[in-house]
TILUMGU-532199 format. One line per field, with one value per residue (C-alpha): x, y, z; residue in three letters. Coordinates in steps of 0.02 Angstrom, whole numbers. Layout:
REM residues N
xx [X	...]
yy [Y	...]
zz [Z	...]
code [ALA	...]
REM end
This chain:
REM residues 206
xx [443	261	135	130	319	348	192	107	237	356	212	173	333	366	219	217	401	356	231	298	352	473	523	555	693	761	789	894	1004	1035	1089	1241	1297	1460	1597	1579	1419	1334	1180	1125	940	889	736	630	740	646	830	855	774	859	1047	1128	1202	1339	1415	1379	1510	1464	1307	1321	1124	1137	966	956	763	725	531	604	762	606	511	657	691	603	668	869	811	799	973	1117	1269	1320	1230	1257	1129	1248	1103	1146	1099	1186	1291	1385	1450	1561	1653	1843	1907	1906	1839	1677	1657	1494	1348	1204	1075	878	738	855	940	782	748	961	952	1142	1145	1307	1415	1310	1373	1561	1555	1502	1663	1762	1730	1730	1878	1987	1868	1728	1543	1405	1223	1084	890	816	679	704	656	571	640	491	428	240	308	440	328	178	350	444	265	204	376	389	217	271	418	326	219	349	494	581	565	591	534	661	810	946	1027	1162	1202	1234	1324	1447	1457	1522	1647	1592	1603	1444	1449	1278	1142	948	787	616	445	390	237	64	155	115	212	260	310	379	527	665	876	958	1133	1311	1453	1620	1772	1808]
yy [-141	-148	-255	-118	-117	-285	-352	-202	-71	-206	-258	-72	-18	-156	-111	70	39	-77	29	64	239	186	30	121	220	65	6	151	117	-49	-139	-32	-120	-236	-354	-332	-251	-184	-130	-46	-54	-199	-204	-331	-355	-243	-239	-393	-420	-262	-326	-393	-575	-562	-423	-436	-564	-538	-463	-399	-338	-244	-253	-219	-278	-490	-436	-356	-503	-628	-532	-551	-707	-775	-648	-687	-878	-819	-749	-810	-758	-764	-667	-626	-564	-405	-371	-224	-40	82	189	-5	-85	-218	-252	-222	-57	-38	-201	-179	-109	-40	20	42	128	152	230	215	365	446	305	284	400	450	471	556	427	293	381	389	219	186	283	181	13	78	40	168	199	133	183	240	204	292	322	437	528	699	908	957	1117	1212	1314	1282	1083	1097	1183	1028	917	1023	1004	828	754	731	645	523	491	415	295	282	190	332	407	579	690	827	776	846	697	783	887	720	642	783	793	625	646	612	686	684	599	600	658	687	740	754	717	549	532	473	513	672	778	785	617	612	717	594	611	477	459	406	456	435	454	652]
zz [856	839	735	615	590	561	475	392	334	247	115	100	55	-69	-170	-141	-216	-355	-441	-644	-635	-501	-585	-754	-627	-576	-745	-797	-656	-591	-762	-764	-617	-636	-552	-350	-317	-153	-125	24	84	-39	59	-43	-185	-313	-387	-410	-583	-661	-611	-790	-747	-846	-785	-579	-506	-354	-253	-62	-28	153	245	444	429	435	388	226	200	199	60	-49	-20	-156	-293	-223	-280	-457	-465	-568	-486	-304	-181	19	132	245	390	442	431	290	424	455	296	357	184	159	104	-97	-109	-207	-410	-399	-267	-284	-189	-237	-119	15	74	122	250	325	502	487	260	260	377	252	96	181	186	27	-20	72	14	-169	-266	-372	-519	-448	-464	-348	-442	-367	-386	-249	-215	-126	-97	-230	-337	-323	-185	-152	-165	-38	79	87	125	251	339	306	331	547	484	351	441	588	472	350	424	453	265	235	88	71	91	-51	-137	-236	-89	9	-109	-152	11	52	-63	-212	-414	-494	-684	-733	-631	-686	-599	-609	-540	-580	-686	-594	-440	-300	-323	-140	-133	-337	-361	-424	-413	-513	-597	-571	-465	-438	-312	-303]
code [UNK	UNK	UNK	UNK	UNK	UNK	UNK	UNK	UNK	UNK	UNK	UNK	UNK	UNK	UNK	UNK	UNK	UNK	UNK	UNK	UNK	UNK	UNK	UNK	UNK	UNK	UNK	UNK	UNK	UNK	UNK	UNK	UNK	UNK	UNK	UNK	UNK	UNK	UNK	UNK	UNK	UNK	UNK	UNK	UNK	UNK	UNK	UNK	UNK	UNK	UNK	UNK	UNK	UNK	UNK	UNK	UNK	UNK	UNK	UNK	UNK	UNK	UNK	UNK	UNK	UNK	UNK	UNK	UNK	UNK	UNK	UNK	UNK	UNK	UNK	UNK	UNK	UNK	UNK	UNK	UNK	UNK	UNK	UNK	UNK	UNK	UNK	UNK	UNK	UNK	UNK	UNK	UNK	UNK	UNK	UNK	UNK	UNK	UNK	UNK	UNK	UNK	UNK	UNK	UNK	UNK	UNK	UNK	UNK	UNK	UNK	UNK	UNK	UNK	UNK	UNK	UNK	UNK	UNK	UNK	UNK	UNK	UNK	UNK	UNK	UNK	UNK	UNK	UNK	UNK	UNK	UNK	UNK	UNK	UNK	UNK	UNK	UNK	UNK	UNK	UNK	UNK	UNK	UNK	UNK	UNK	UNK	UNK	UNK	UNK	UNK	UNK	UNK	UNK	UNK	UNK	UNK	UNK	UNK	UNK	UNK	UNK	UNK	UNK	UNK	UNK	UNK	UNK	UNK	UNK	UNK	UNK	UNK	UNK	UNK	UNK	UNK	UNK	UNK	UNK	UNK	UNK	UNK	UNK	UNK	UNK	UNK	UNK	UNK	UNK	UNK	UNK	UNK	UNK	UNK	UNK	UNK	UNK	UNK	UNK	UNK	UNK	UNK	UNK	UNK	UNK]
REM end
C-alpha cells in the first residue's frame, strides 16, 4: 500500500463522505438502529453521531483499514454505549450466528470486493426479526447516466479504494437473501449525477 493509500485517500474519503447531502442520508438511517448493532465499513465513524444512545446496547464497527480506525478514533470517544473495533473486511464478520439486532451499512457496499458473500454474512449474524439499515450509492436508472459510469468506473475504482459506481443495491440485497421493507432512491442534491444516485431503506430476513 502506497503513500496515497494510506495518507491521502483516507482524509479524502471522509470528507468526500461528510459533505450534507450525504449526511442528511445518514440521518434517515442510522437512528433507527437498536440493541446489538454492527456496522460494516465504519470507515471514519461518520455514523457515529446519528446512532440514538438509548436504543444501541451494543456497537460492533468492522473496519479492515488502521488509517481509517485512527480517523474515528476521536468520534468513538464521544460515544455513550459500548463500542468494539472488528478489523476486518465485510466478506469476514467474525460475530456469532443471530447474535446481532441491527446492521447497518452506509457507502460501503460499493467499496467490499466480494458484496454478495458480505451481505450473506450480514444474514447470518442477524437474528430472527432483525434489521439490515442501508444507505448506498449505485447504477443510476437512467441511460445516458449509466453509460458515463459503466466507463469511468475501472477509473474511479483505481483512485477510489476500490469504489464502484454501478453496482445494483437492491439486486444485492435480494439477492443475499433478503425482503425489502422500505426502500427509496434518488440522486442526491448538489451531487453528479454519476457519482449521486442514492439506495436507502430497510430489510429484513426473506
Amino acid at each position: 500500500m502506497g503513500f496515497y493509500e494510506r495518507r491521502v485517500l483516507p482524509k479524502l474519503i471522509d470528507s468526500a463522505c461528510g459533505t450534507k447531502p450525504t449526511r442528511r442520508q445518514r440521518e434517515k438511517v442510522v437512528p433507527q438502529a437498536e440493541g446489538r448493532v454492527l456496522e460494516i465499513g465504519i470507515g471514519s465513524g461518520l455514523n457515529l453521531p446519528h446512532y440514538d444512545a438509548a436504543r444501541v446496547t451494543h456497537l460492533f464497527g468492522l473496519e479492515p483499514a488502521p488509517e481509517m480506525r485512527q480517523i474515528a478514533a476521536e468520534r468513538v470517544g464521544q460515544l455513550r454505549f459500548p463500542f468494539e473495533f472488528i478489523d476486518l473486511p465485510g466478506e469476514e464478520i467474525p460475530l456469532e450466528d443471530n447474535s446481532v439486532d441491527t446492521v447497518v451499512t452506509t457507502f460501503t457496499l460499493c467499496t467490499i470486493p466480494d458484496a454478495e458473500t458480505a451481505l450473506e454474512g450480514m444474514r447470518r449474524v442477524l437474528r430472527p426479526g432483525g434489521r439490515l439499515l442501508f444507505c448506498e450509492h449505485g447504477e443510476a436508472p437512467d441511460a445516458g447516466v449509466m453509460k458515463w459510469q459503466n466507463r469511468i468506473n475501472p477509473v474511479w475504482k483505481k483512485i477510489g479504494g476500490g469504489c464502484n459506481l454501478n453496482r445494483r443495491i437492491f439486486t444485492l440485497i435480494e439477492g443475499a437473501g433478503f425482503t425489502l421493507e422500505q426502500a427509496d432512491s434518488m440522486y442526491l442534491p448538489g451531487t453528479p449525477r454519476v457519482f449521486g444516485f442514492n439506495y436507502w431503506g430497510r430489510a429484513k430476513i426473506s
